[in-house]
N, C-alpha and C positions, 0 to 999 in steps of 0.2 A: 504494500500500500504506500502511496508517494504521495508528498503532500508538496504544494507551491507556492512560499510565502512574498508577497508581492511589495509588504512593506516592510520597515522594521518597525521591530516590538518591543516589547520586555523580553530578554532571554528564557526565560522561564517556559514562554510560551512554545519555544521548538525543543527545548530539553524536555518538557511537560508530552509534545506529539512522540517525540524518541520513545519516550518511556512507555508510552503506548503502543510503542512498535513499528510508528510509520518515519518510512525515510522521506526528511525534509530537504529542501531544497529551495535556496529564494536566488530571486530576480530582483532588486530594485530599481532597474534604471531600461533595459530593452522597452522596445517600443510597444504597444497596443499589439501591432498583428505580430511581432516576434512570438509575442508571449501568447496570442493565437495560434500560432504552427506548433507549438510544442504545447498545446493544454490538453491537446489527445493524451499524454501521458501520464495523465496526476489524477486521483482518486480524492482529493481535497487541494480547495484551494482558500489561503487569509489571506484577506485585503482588509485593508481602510478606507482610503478614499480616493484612492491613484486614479483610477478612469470609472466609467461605467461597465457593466456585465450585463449585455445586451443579447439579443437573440443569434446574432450572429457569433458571437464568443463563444456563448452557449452549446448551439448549434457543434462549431470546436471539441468543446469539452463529451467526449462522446462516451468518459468513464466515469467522468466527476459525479461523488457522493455526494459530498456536502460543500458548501463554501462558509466560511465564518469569517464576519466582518468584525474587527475587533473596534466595536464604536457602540453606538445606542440602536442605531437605524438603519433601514436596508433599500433606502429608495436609490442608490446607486446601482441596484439590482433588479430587475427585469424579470421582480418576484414570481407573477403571475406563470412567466413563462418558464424559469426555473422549474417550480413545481411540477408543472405536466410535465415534467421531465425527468421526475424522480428523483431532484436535488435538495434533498434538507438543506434550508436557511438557518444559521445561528448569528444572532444577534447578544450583543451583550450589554446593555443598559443595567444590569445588575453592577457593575464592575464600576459604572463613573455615575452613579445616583448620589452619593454622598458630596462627592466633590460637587456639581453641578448646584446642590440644594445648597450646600456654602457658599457657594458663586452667588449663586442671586440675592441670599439672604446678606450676605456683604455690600454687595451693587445697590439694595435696597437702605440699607442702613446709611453706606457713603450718599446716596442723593439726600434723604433725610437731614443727613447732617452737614452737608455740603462740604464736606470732605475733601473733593478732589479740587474743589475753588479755592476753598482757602488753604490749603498745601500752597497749590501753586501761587496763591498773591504774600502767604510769609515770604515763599521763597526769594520774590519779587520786594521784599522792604516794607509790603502793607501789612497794618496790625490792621484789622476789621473787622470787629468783634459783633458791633449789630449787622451789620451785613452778613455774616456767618451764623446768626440765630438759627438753628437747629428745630425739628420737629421731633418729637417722639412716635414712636411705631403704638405703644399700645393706645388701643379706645377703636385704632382702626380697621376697615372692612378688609382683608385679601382675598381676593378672586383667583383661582386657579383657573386654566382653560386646561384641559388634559389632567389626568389622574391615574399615570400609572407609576411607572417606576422612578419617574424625577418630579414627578407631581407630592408625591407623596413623600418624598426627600427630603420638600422643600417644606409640606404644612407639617412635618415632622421636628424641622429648626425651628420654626415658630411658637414650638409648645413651650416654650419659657415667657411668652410675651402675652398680655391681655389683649389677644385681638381675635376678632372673629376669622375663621379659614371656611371660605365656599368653594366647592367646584364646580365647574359644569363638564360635562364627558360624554360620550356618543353613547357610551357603555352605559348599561344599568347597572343600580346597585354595586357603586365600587367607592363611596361611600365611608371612611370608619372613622374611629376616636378623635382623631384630630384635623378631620376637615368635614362638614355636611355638601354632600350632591344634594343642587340646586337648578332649576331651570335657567338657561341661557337669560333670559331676562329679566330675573330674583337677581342673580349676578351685579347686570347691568345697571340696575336698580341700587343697587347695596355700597358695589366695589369703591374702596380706597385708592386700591392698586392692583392693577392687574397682572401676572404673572404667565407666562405662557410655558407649557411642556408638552406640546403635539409635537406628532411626525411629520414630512413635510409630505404632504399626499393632496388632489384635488379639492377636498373640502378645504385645507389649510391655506395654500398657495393664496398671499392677498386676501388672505380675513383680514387683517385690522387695514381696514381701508375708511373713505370718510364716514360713510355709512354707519358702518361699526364702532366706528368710537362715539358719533355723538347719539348714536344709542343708550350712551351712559349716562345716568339724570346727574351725576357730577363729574366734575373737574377731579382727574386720574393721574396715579401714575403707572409708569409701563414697566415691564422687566420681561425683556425675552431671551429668555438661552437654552432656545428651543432651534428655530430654523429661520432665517431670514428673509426668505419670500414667504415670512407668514405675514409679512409685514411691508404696505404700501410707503416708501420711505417719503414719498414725496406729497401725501397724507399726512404722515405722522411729522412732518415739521409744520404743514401749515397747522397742525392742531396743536402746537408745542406753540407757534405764535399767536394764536388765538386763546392759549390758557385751557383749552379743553384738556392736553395733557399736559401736567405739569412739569416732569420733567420724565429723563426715561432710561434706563439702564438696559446696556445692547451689547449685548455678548455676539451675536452676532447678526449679518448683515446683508441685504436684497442683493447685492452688487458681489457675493462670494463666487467664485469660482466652484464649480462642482464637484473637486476637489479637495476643497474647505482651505485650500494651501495659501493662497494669494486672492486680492482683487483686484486692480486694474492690470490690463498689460501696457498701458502707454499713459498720457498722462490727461487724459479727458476725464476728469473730475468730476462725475456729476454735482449741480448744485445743491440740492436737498443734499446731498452727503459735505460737500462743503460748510454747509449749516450744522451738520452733526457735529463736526469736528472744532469748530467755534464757539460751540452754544455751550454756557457753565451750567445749563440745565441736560444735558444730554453724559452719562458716564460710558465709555466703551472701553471694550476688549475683544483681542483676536481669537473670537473661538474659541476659548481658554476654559470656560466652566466644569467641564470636567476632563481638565489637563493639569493634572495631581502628579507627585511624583507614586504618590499609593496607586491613584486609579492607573495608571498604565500599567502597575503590577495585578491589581483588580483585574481589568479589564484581560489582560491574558490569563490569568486562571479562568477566569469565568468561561471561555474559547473552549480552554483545555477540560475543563470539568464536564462541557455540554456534549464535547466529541465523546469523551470515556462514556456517557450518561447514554447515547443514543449507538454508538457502533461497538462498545469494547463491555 
């Protein structure tokens, strides 16, 4: 049994396939169809986020078991088509829930306190003391959108603060101790701040658009470190200057690469992202939420526990 590891990982993860038996083998750098001509050969293949696993690759792979994408999500995968195929999907959102549900709960607390404004104007010579007047988190509503494995991370950090946790979720009854499922519009109704942990799938792709947000009977904040085309960017600034959201913590962003690696390749800037990068109401990071130096160890166990769990 061969396995073709297409990024690098935590070590643990191809010592972990050894000791199960299968010979590894990585690639990180041949091109798409190099590593096309030779996937006839491999009975598993891990990836991240290198390229997409399309029908035509697919197709290729004419012995491929399984693929395990060591991340939360699988829309770089061509799931649908995979399956008829007889390809178990392993996904591992177990492995970086922790770190991601610290992520936002940090990003939430820095806008709150304005944090990252006034770092940067000490740094600069200003003392600003009322201008850096801080909020406190408890009394307030938090809205979940998604409730599974970083949903639940994340109203999980919250349990030390006085605040209400709502979800809403496509799923029924997913619901417990520390957050209530809630109707899309109990939500909208309620929310302090909104928080997003969906996949990036056709229901997601451009939900918070203008529509969506002044859906809300109040003035919001935003926290997504979820997927970035969940989110209309050129929306969410004119409602950042309109005060409908107040401000908004963005782990990531409309304009990523598919790869999650980079985003522009030249220098055409869009403007709604120029206003991101400006605005001391807007906190960002590269995709980072659940890039721990634990969750990259997480995130390959979890790989290797799923392979032992379903073929060994």
């Amino acid at each position: 049994m061969k396995v073709l590891l297409l990024d690098t990982n935590h070590p643990l993860l191809q010592k972990g396939l050894e000791n199960l038996g299968y010979q590894c083998d990585d690639d990180y750098t041949s091109s798409k169809q190099d590593i096309e001509s030779k996937i006839d050969q491999y009975d598993g293949l891990i990836i991240r986020s290198r390229f997409s696993i399309d029908k035509i690759f697919l197709d290729k792979a004419v012995h491929l078991k399984f693929i395990g994408r060591v991340g939360a999500g699988l829309e770089n995968i061509d799931t649908e088509y995979a399956r008829a195929k007889g390809i178990h999907l392993i996904a591992a959102p177990e492995g970086n829930r922790n770190a991601v549900g610290e992520h936002a709960l940090g990003m939430l607390l820095s806008l709150f306190n304005k944090l990252h404004k006034a770092d940067r104007q000490v740094r600069q010579g200003k003392w600003l003391r009322e201008d850096n007047r801080g909020l406190e988190l408890d009394g307030k509503t938090v809205g979940l959108i998604g409730y599974g494995n970083m949903g639940k991370a994340f109203a999980k950090k919250l349990r030390g603060f006085d605040v209400e946790v709502l979800c809403y979720d496509i799923k029924d009854n997913v619901g417990d101790e520390n957050c209530e499922q809630v109707t899309l519009e109990e939500l909208q109704q309620k929310a302090d701040v909104l928080s997003l942990h969906t996949p990036q799938t056709k229901l997601t792709t451009n939900m918070v658009n203008t529509n969506f947000i002044h859906s809300f009977s109040k003035p919001f904040w935003l926290i997504n470190t979820a997927r970035g085309k969940s989110v209309v960017t050129e929306d969410l600034v004119n409602a950042i200057k309109s005060g409908k959201i107040i401000g908004a913590g963005l782990d990531v962003l409309e304009y990523e690469k598919s790869s999650f690696e980079n985003l522009f390749t030249d220098n055409n800037v869009p403007d709604a992202f120029q206003y991101l990068i400006e605005s001391d109401k807007v906190l960002l990071s590269p995709h980072v939420a659940g890039w721990t130096i634990e969750s990259k160890e997480k995130l390959a166990q979890t790989i290797v526990d799923k392979v032992k769990a379903k073929f060994c």
